[in-house]
N, C-alpha and C positions, 0 to 999 in steps of 0.2 A: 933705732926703730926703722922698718922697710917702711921702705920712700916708693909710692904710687904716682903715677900721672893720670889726673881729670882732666876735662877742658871745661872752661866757661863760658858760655857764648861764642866756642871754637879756638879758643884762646888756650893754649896748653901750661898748665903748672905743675909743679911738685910738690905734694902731699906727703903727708905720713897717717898710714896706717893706722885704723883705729879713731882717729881725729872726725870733728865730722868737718860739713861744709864749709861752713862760718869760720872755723879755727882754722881750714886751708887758708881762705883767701885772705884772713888777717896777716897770715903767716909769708900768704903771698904779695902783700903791701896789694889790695885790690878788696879791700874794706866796703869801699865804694858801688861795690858791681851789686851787690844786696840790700835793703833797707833791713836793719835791725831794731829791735826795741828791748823785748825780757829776755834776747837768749834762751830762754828757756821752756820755749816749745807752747807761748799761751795766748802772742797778741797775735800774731800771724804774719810779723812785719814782712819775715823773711820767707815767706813763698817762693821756692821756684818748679823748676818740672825738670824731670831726669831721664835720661834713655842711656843704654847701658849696647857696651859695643857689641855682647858676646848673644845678642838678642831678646837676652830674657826682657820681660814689659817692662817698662818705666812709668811713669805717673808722675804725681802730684806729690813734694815732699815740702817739710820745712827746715831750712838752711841749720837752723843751731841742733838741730837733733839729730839728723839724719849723717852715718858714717861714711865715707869717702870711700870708694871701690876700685879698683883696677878698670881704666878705659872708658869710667864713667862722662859722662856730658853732663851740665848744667844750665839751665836756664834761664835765669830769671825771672820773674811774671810782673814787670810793675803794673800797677794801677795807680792812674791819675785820683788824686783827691778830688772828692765831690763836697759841695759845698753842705753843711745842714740843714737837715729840714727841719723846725720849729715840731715837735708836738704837738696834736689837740686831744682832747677831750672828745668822749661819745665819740670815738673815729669809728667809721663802719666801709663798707664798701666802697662808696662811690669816694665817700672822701680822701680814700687813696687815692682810687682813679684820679682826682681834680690832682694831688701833690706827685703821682707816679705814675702819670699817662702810662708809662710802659711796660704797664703790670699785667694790660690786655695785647702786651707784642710776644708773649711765649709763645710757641710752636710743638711744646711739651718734647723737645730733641734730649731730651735729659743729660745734654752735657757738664749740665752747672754739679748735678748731683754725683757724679761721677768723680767731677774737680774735686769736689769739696776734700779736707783732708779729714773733718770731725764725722764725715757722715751722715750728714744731717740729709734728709729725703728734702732737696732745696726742690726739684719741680713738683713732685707732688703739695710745697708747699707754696711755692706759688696759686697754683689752684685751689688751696685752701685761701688766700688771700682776694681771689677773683668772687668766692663765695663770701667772704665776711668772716669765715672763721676765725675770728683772730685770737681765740684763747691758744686754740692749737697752734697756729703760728707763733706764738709768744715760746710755747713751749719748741716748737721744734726747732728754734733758735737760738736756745738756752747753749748753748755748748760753741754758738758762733765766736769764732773767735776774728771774722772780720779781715781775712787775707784777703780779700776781694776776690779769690779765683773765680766763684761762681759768675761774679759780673764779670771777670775778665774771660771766658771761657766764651760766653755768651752771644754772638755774633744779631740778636736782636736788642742788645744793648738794654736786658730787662732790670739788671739792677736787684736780685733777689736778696743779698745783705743790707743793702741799704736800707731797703723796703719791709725786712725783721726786724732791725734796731729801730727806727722809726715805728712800728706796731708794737713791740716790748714797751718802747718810752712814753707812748700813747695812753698804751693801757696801765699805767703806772700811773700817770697823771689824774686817772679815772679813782683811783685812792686815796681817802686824802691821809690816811698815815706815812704817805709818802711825798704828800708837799712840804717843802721845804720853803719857810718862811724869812724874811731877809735877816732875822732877826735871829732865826737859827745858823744863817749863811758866816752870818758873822763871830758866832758862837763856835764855830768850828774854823774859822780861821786863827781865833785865838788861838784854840788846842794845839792846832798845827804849828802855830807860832812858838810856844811853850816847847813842845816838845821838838822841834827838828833843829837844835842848838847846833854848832860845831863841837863842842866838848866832850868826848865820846863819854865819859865817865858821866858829868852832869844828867848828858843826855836818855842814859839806862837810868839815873835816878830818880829824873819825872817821869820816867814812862812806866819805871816801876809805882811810883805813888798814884799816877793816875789812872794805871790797871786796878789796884784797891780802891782807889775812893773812887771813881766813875768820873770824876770832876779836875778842876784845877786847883 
């Protein structure tokens, strides 16, 4: 297979052709230089940003999808873990404000929107959040998958994913076919007990029976 060279953070390896990011740098013992999680293009662990030697634009990609090029650069994007914010009930405007002072620090510079890699309109959705809209926010967040670019891109440090998952889980809370009761909490750790056995054979046996009955 033709052998390519990227650089990582300026760092130069050997690739092969065809492979994407993530399978270079495994391949390059530099596992490490990415946070991964499903490999497969849906939590966002693996964000980084790309520029390309021969000019053409680079942007915003993610590491387990995206193919290896000739001369290509890579870069990382971590973003620091933030702590949770707790859900409320009837969340409206201000009561962001009180949990996300820094929802009134956009400048509307639209670079979060730009980052994003799902395309979500992240500043115009900000200003959906500054008003209260929040069914629309829920919705234009549906497809977040939480690479944190948009906060990391943001030099007003506004926090635009945080500030969607926390408005989604809000208004989730506002329903109640979707409280979950201790008593259900515990109901479903059984199931998962039941079925995530070591015994590979066993284990399709219950999950076939409790695909039929619904139950244990």
């Amino acid at each position: 297979m033709k052998k390519i060279e990227i650089k990582i953070s300026g760092k130069p390896i050997t690739a092969r052709a065809g492979e994407t990011i993530v399978q270079a740098l495994w391949s390059a013992e530099m596992a490490e230089s990415v946070q991964t999680g499903c490999a497969g293009g849906v939590c966002g662990a693996c964000t980084v940003t790309v520029r390309y030697a021969d000019g053409k634009p680079g942007g915003t990609e993610l590491a387990c999808m995206k193919p290896v090029e000739e001369g290509m650069e890579v870069f990382p994007c971590p973003v620091e873990s933030d702590k949770a914010v707790e859900p409320v009930a009837n969340a409206d405007a201000l009561t962001l404000q009180s949990v996300f002072p820094t929802v009134n620090r956009c400048t509307k510079c639209g670079s979060c929107t730009t980052a994003c890699p799902m395309s979500i309109p992240v500043m115009d959705s900000v200003m959906r959040m500054q008003q209260g809209n929040f069914n629309e926010v829920a919705e234009d967040f549906t497809t977040c998958i939480h690479c944190g670019l948009c906060r990391f891109v943001c030099e007003d440090k506004v926090k635009p994913h945080n500030m969607g998952l926390w408005i989604r889980r809000s208004l989730g809370k506002n329903q109640d076919e979707l409280k979950i009761t201790i008593e259900d909490s515990n109901q479903v750790e059984k199931e998962w007990q039941y079925l995530l056995i070591d015994e590979k054979q066993e284990r399709f046996q219950r999950a076939k029976k409790f695909r039929e009955s619904g139950s244990l």
